[in-house]
C-alpha positions in Angstrom: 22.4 17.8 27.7 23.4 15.5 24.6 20.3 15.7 21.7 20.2 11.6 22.4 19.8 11.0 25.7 18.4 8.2 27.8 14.9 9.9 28.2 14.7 11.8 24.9 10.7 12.2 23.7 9.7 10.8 27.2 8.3 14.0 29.3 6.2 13.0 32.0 7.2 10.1 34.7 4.7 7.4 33.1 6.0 7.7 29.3 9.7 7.2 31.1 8.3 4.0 33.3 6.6 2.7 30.0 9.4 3.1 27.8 12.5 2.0 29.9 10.3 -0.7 31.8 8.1 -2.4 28.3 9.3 -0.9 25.6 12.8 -0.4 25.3 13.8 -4.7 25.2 11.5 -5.9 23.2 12.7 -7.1 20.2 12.1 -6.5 16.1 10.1 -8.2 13.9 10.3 -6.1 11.0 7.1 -7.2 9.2 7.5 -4.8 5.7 11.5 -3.8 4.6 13.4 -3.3 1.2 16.1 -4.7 2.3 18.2 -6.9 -0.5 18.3 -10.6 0.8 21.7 -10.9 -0.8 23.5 -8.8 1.6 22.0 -10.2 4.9 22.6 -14.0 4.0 26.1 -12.8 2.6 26.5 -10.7 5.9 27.7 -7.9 3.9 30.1 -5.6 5.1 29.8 -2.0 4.1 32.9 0.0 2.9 32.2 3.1 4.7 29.8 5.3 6.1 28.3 6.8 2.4 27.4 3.4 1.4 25.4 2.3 4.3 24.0 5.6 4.9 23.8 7.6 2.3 23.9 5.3 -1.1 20.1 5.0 -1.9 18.6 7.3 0.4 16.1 9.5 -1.2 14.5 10.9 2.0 18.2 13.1 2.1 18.6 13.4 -1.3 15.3 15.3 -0.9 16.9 17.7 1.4 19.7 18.2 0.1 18.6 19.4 -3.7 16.6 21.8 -1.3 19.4 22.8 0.3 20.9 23.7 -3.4 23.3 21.0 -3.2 24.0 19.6 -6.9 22.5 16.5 -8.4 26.2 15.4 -8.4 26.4 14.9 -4.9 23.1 13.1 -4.5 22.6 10.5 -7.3 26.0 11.5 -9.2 29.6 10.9 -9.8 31.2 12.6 -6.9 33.4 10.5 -4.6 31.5 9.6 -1.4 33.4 11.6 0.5 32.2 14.4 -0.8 28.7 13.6 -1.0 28.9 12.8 2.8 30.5 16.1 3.2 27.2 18.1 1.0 25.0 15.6 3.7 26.9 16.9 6.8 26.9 20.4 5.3 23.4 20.3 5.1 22.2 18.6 8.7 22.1 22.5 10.3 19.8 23.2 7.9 17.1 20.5 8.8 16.2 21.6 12.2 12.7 20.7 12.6 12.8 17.8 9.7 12.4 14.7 10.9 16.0 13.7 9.3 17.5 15.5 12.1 16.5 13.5 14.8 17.1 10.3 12.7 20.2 11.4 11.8 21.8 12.0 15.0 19.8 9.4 16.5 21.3 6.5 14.1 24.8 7.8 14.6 24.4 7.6 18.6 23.2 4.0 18.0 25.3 2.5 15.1 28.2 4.1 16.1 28.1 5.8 19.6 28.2 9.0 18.3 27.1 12.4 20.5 28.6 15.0 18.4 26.2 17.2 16.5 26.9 16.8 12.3 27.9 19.7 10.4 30.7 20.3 8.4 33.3 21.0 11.4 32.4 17.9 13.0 31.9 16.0 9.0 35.2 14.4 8.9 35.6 13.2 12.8 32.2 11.3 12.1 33.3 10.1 8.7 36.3 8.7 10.3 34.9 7.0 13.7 32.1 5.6 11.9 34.0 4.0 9.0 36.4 2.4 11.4 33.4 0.8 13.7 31.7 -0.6 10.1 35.3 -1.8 9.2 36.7 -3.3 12.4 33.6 -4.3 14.0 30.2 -6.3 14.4 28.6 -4.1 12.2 28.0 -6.2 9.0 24.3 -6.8 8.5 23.5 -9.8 10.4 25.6 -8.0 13.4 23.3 -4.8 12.8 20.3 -7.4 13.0 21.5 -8.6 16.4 22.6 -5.9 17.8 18.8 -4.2 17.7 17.1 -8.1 18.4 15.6 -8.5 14.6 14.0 -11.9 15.0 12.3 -11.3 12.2 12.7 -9.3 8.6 10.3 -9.8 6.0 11.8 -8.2 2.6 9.9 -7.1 -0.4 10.2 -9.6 -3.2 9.1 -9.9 -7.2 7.1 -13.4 -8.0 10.4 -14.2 -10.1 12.9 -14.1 -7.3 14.7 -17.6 -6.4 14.3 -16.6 -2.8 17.8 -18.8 -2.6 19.1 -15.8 -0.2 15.7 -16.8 1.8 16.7 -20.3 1.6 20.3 -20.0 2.6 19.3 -17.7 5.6 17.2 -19.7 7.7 18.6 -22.8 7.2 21.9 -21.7 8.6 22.2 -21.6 12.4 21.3 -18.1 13.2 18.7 -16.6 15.8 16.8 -14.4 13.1 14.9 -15.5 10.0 14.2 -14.0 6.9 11.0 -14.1 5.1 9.9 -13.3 1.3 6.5 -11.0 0.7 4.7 -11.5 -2.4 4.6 -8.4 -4.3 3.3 -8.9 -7.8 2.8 -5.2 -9.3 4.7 -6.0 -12.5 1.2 -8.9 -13.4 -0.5 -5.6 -13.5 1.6 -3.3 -15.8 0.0 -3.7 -19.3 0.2 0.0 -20.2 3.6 -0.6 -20.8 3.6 -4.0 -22.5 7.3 -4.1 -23.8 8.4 -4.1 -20.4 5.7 -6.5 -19.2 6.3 -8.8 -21.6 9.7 -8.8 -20.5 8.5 -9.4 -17.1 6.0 -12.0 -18.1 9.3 -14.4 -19.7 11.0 -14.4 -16.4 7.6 -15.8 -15.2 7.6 -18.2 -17.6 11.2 -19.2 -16.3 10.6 -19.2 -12.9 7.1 -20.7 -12.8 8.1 -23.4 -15.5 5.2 -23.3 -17.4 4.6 -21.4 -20.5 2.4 -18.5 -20.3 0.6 -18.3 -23.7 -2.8 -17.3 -22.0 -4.5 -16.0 -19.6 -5.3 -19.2 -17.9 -1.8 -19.9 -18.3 -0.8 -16.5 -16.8 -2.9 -17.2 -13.5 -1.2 -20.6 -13.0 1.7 -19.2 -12.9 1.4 -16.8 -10.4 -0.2 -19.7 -8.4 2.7 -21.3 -8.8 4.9 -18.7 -7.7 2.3 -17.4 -4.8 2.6 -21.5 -3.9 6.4 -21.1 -3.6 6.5 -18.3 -1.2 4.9 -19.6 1.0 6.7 -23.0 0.9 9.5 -20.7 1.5 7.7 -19.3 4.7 6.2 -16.5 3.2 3.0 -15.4 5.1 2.5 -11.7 3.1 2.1 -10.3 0.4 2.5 -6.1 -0.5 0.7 -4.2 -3.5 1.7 -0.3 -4.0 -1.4 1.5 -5.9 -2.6 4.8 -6.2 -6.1 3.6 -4.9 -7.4 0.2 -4.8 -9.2 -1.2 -8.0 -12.7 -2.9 -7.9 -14.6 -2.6 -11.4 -16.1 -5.1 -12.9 -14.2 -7.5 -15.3 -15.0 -11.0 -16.3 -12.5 -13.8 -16.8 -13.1 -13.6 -20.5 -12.9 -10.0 -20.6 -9.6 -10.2 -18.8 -8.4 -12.5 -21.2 -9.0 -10.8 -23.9 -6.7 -7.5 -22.2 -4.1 -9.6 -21.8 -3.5 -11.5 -25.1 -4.1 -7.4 -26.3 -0.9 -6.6 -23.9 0.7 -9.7 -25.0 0.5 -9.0 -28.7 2.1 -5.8 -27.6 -0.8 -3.2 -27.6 -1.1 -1.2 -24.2 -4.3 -1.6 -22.6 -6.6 1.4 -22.3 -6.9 3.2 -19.0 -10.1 1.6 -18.5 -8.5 -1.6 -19.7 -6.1 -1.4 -17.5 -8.0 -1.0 -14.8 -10.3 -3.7 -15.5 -7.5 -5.8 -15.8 -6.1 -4.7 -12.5 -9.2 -4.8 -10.6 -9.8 -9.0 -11.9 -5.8 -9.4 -10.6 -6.3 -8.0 -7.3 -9.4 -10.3 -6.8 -7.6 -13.2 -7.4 -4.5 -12.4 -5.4 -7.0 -12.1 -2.8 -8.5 -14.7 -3.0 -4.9 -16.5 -3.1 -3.7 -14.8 0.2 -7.2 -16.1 1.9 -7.0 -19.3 1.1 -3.4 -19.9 2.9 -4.3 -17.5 5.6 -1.8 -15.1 4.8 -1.7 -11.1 5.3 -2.0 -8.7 2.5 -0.6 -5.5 2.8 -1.8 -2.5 0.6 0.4 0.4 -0.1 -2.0 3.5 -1.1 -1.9 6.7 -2.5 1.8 7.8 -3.5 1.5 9.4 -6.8 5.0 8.5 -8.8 8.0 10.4 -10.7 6.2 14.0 -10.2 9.3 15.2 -12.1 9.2 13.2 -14.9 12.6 15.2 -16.6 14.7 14.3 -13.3 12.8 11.2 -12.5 14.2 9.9 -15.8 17.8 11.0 -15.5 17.7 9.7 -11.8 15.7 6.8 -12.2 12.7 5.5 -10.0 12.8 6.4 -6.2 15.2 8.7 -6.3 13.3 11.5 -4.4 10.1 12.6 -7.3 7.2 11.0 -5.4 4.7 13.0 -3.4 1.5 12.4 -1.5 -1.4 11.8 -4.1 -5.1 12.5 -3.9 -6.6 10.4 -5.1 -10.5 9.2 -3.8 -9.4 6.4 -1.3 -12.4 5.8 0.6 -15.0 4.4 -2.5 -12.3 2.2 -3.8 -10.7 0.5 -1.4 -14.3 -0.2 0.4 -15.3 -1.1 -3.1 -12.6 -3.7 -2.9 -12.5 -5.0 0.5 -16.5 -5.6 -0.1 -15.8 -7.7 -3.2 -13.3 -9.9 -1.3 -15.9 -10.0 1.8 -18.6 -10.6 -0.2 -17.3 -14.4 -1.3 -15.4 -15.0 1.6 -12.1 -14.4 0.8 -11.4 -11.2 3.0 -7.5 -12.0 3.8 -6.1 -10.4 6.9 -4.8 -6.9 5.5 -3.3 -4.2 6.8 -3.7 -0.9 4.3 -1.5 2.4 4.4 -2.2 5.8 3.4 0.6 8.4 2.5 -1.8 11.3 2.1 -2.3 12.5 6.1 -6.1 13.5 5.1 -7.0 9.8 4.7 -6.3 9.1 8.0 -9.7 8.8 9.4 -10.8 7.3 6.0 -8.2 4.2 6.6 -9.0 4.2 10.1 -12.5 4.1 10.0 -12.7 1.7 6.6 -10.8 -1.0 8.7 -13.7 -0.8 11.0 -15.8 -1.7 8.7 -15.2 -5.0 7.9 -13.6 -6.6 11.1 -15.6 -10.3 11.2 -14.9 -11.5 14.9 -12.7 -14.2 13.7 -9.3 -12.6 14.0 -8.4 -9.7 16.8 -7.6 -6.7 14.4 -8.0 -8.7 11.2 -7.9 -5.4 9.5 -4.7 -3.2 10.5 -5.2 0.7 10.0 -1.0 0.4 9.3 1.8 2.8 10.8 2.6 5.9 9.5 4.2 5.6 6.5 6.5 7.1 4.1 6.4 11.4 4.1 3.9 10.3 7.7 6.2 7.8 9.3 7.2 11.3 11.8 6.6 12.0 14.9 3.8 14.4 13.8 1.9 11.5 11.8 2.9 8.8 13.9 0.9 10.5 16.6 -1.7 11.4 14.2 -2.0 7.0 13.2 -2.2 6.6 16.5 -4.9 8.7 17.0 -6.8 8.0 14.2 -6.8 4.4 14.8 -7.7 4.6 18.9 -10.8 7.1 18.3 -11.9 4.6 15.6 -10.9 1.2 16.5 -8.7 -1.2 19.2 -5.0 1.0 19.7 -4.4 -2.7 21.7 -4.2 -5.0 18.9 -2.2 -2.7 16.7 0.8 -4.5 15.4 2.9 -1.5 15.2 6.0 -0.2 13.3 7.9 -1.4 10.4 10.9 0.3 8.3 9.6 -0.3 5.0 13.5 1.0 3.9 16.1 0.1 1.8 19.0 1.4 4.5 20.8 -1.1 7.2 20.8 2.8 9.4 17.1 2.5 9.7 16.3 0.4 12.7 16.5 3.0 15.2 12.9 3.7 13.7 11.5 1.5 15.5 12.8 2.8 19.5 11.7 6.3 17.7 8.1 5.2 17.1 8.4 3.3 20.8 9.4 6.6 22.5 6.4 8.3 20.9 3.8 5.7 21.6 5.3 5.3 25.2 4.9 9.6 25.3 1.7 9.6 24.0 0.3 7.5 26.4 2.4 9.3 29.4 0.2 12.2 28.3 -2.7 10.6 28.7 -2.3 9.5 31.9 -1.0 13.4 33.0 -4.0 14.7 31.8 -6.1 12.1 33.3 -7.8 10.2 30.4 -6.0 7.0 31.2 -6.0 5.0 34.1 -2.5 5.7 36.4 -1.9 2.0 35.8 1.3 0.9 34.7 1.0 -2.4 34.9 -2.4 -2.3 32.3 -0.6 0.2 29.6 2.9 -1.3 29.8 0.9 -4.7 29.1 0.0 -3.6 25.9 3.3 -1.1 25.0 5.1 -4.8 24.9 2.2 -5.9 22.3 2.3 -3.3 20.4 5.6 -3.4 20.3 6.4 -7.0 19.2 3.8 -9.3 20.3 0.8 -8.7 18.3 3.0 -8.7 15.4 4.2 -12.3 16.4 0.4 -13.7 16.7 -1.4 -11.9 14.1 1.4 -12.2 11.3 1.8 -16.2 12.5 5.7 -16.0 11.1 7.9 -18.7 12.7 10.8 -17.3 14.9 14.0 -19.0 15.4 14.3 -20.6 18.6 17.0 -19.3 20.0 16.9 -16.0 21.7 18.9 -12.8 21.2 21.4 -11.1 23.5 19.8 -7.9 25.2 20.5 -5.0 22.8 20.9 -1.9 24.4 23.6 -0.1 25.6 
């Protein structure tokens, strides 16, 4: 029997009825991605199979450093055959990673591939792929079709134009494409060269001159203003732990004309400074009903030599430890405590904080909005069948598995929507389980009811993102 096979991850009669009968056609609305707006609303057409598989992919590059391949062949100068060639030399090697499954998993779906990858089978798959991205429907709107993306929501500076936005969804196409809000460079004065360089494009794409801290606020209301008249409904933070001390507007202004003057702010500074930020970008994202998404607990460039030979995400992050529960109940408190508690979904990278997410998300659901706060997929070194399970756990022993809004990507790769029929497969299992071991009702009807929600239509309604109206061929085959 091929690896990829109709049933594969479905082993009991229920996960197979749940999957093939609820899961399986529902479409995508890819809610948190990296993907660059330029290429989809260009419909870009990749070259070959390195560049829409391999070019940017630190989750291999990873693996294959481990495997003792040379930095050449990951972020270096070697021709892309080769590196392909180190990836497909490496693949035996991964049995039990996660990559293995994805690997074999994207091929059967992008390119109708069966054939295990190794280095006998390297240049037959190099060859049959890069003639389907070549010849075919494979550009990246055609990739978005072909696995029923109505909706991708890409991560986005306060700067950006969001012309690629624009130029999308005014085109006639079934999908859409939405901006998220993602202001991390407002809180980088510890490095105020850069942020000042930061702060001039704000200047130039807010229009207004930012000369003060009152000036610096308008501007990101401004620029949080034209988001969402660009349909943008979210907005994404990535911290090490949520910030929440005390800092007054005057104290914060007297931080930032430190950092504007060019003098880093203090660690405490800093965090002051950060802690009055996230309060007001808050209080922004409640006041146009939006969704804010917090990204906790990856701790950055662990290998500071390589990281800055490489560059940023490039494979040097790891799971952090940081003391999650204290400050990002600190924070939600704050927010709750003046009524401006947006909708928020938060993510934890370290698996220990599972049942600290899980359980904080609990705490400060209001009765106004089913699952205003999201306990959010597995992400990052998690988003594996192990952890996905473990999410999914976590958030039924603690809170409402039925209003989940499920999976994203969160990646920079076209390859990487076959993520979401992965984390379908599991959930569908999961539940099959259940019902074989008789803690859930025999009762397809009642699980497959919310499989489909889970899947897409919880998403739809909590998120409140427009979809084009036309609908989308079926996608499977």
């Amino acid at each position: 029997m091929e690896l990829i096979h109709d049933d594969f991850l479905l082993h009991s009669e229920m996960a197979r009825k749940l999957y093939h009968g609820y899961a399986a056609a529902e479409p995508i609305l890819d809610y948190h991605s990296h993907l660059p707006a330029a290429d989809i609303t260009a419909d870009h057409r990749f070259r070959d199979l390195w560049e829409i598989w391999l070019q940017g992919d630190h989750y291999k590059w990873r693996l294959m450093r481990a495997n003792g391949v040379a930095e050449d062949y990951c972020t270096g100068a070697a021709p892309q055959y080769e590196k392909f060639l180190a990836w497909a030399r490496t693949v035996p090697f991964t049995l039990r990673n996660p990559l293995y499954i994805w690997t074999h998993l994207e091929l059967k779906r992008y390119f109708g591939i069966s054939e295990l990858l190794d280095e006998k089978s390297a240049s037959r798959v190099w060859d049959r792929a890069n003639s389907a991205l070549q010849n075919g429907d494979l550009t990246a709107q055609g990739i978005l079709r072909k696995f029923q993306v109505r909706v991708v929501c890409t991560s986005d500076d306060p700067c950006d134009d969001l012309s690629c936005h624009r130029a999308l969804n005014a085109s006639a196409t079934e999908l859409r494409m939405y901006p998220t809000f993602r202001p991390d460079q407002a809180l980088r004065i510890g490095v105020p060269d850069t942020w000042s360089v930061w702060l001039n494009r704000l200047q130039e794409a807010s229009g207004r001159e930012v000369s003060s801290f009152s000036d610096f606020l308008d501007a990101l209301r401004l620029r949080h203003d034209f988001f969402h008249a660009n349909g943008g409904r979210l907005s994404d933070h990535g911290l090490a732990c949520c910030h929440a001390s005390p800092c007054s507007n005057r104290e914060a202004a007297v931080i930032f004309a430190k950092a504007r003057a060019g003098t880093a702010g203090t660690a405490t500074e800093q965090e002051q400074f950060a802690s009055f930020l996230m309060l007001f970008f808050g209080r922004l994202d409640a006041e146009k009903g939006w969704t804010k998404q917090l990204h906790l607990g990856a701790i950055r460039n662990v290998n500071s030599r390589r990281a800055s030979e490489a560059g940023p995400d490039t494979g040097y992050d790891g799971v952090g430890d940081w003391e999650q529960a204290a400050a990002l109940g600190a924070y939600l408190d704050l927010l709750e405590h003046e009524h401006s508690l947006p909708k928020t979904i938060v993510y934890n990278v370290n698996p220990a904080d599972n049942y600290v997410f899980a359980a904080a998300a609990g705490n400060f659901q209001d009765g106004s909005i089913a699952g205003k706060i999201q306990f959010g997929s597995a992400w990052w070194f998690l988003d594996q069948k192990d952890g996905i399970e473990s999410q999914l756990n976590a958030l039924s022993n603690t809170g409402l598995l039925s209003r989940f809004i499920g999976m994203l990507t969160d990646s920079r790769s076209f390859m990487s929507f076959p993520r979401h029929e992965y984390f379908r497969r599991i959930l569908c299992d999961l539940l099959g389980r259940d019902v074989e071991n008789g803690e859930l009702p025999n009762d397809e009807k009642l699980l497959g009811t919310m499989v489909r929600n889970i899947c897409f239509h919880n998403a739809r309604e909590y998120l409140g993102l427009e979809l084009a109206p036309a609908p989308i061929a079926s996608r499977r085959g």
